[in-house]
N, C-alpha and C positions, 0 to 999 in steps of 0.2 A: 452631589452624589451621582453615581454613574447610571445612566435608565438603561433599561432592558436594550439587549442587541437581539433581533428578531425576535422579539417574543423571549429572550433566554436573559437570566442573571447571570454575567458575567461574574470571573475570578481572579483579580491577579495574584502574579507572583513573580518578586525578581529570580531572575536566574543568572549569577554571577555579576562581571562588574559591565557586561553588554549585552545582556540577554533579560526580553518581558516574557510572561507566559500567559495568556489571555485563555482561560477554560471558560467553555458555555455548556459543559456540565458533565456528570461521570460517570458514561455507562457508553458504551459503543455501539451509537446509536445510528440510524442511515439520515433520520433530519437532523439531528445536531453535525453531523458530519457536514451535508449536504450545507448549512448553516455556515458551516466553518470557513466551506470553500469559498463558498457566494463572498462571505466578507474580504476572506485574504484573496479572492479579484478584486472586488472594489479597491483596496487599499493599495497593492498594487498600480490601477490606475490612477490614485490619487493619494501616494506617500508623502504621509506625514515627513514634514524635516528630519534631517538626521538619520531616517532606519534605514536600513541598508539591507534587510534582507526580512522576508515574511514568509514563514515553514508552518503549512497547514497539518494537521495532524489528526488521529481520530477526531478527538473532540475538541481542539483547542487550537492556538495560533502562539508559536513563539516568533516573537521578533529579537531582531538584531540591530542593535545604534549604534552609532559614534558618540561617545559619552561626552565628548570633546565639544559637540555641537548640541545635543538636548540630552534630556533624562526623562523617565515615562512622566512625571508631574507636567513636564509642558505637551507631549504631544498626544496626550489621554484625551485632549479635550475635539482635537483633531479627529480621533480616532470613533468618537462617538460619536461626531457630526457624520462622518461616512456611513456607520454602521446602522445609524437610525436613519437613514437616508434608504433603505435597503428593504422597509417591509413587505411590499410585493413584488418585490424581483423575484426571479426567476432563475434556476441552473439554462444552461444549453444542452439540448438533447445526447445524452450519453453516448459515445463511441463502443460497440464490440468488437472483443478482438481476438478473433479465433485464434487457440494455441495449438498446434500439434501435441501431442506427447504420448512415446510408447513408457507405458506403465509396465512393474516389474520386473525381473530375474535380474542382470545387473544393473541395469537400467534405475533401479528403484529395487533396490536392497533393503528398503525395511517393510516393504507393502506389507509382506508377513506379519509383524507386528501390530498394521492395522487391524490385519485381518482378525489373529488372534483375542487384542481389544474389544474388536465389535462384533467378535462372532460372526462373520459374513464370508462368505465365498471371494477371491479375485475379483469374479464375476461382478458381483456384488457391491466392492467398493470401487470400481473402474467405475460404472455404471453412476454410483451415486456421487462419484467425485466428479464427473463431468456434465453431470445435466444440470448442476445452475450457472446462472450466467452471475459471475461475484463482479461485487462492485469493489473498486480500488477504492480502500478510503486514505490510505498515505502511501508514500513513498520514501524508503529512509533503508536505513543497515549498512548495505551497500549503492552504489550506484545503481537504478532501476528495480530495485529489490521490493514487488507490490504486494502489500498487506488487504488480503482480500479477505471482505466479509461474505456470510451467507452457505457456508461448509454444514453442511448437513450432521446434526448431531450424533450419529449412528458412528461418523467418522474421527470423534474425536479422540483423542489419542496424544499421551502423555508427550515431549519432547525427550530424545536420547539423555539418557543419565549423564553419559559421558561424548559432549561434544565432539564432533569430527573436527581435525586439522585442517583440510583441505576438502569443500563438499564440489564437484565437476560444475561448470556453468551450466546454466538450461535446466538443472532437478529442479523437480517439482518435492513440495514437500507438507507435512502436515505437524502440527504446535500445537496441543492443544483442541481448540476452538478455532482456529486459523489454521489456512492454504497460502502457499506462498512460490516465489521461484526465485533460483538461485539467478541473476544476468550474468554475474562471472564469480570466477572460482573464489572461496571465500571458506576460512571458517565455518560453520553453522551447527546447531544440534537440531535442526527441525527433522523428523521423520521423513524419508527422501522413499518414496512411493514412484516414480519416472523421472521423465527428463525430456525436454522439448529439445529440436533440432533449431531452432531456431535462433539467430543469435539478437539475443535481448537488449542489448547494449552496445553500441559502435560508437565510439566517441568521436569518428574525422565524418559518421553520417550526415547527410542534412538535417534530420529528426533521428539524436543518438538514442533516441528511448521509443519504443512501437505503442507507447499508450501511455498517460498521466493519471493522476490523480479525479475520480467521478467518473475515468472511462468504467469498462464492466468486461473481464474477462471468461470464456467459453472455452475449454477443454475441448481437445476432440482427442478421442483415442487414434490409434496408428499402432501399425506393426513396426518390426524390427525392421523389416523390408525398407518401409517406408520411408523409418525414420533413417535411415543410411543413405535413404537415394534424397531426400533434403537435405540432410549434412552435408554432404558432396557438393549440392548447388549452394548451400551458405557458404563454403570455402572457394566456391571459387566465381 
């Protein structure tokens, strides 16, 4: 039987005919997250045979094998030697990473709606949407696309009925219980309240992404001024 992975009762579940799902538990939590990462480093440094790839997620860890090479019955056993290996480790001290973003008129075309929802002035939700510092707890949708916890409940707010076809790269946006940014152009239904000048994604960069998964992102508000004269130096 499988022991506790940091103190937590693990879950499996296959997913398809290459895919494990490892949950340490069901609530979107910052130590089970924190939890989640610690592990899928370790594993990474010390891959079990066979997986090919380890995608950390709120609460859980899906992996990806060669089915050709092992099946989760052989490398489960691998997997709990790492993980029980792991009870006073430690994260590495969190990255901030200040965003620019001018918040509404077209920029963020539904801030209205928040506002609406929560009853609050502009004023009001600029304010409250930029003074926490969110911690990234995955990374997933699109390329760089971070699911930040810690969105102030005042601000929550349903997602569009009717999803956008194409949402601009750099919106910022709001889901719910969740804050989010678009890195490039994409689909989306999240409430688009601004938009960063900043370009989130570069794939020929040396680091295409400006922050990972446990960094912790900072809003700063900007005018329209401002955000045109950064745009300007990200293009060129």
């Amino acid at each position: 039987m499988t022991k506790k992975w940091m103190g937590e009762t693990p879950i499996f579940h296959n997913a398809g005919e290459r895919g494990f799902i490892v949950e340490l538990g069901q609530e979107i939590d910052p130590d089970i997250n924190r939890k989640v990462r610690i592990i899928a480093n370790a594993l990474q440094m010390d891959t079990p045979r066979g997986i090919t790839e380890i995608i950390p997620t709120y609460r859980s860890l899906l992996l990806i094998y060669d089915p050709l090479i092992t099946r989760p019955e052989k490398f489960l056993s691998a997997m709990d030697r790492v993980a029980n290996s792991l009870e006073d480790e430690k994260t590495q001290p969190c990255k901030v990473v200040e965003i620019p973003v001018c918040y509404g008129d077209e920029l963020g075309p539904d801030i209205e709606n928040v506002e609406k929802t929560s009853n609050l002035s502009r004023e009001d939700v600029i304010k409250l949407h930029s003074t926490p510092e969110y911690l990234i707890y995955m990374i997933g949708f699109t390329p760089g696309f971070p699911f930040l916890g810690g969105l102030n409940e005042k601000l929550f707010t349903p997602r569009l009925k009717t999803p956008r076809m194409a949402v601009p790269k750099g919106s910022v946006g709001i889901a719910n219980n969740q804050t989010g940014m678009y890195p490039i152009q994409s689909p989306g239904g999240w409430q688009i309240i601004g938009r960063t000048p900043l370009n989130l994604f570069v794939p020929h960069r040396k680091n295409p992404f400006l922050y990972k998964a446990g960094d912790r992102i900072k809003f700063i508000p900007i005018s329209q001024k401002e955000f045109t004269k950064l745009e300007n130096m990200e293009e060129n």
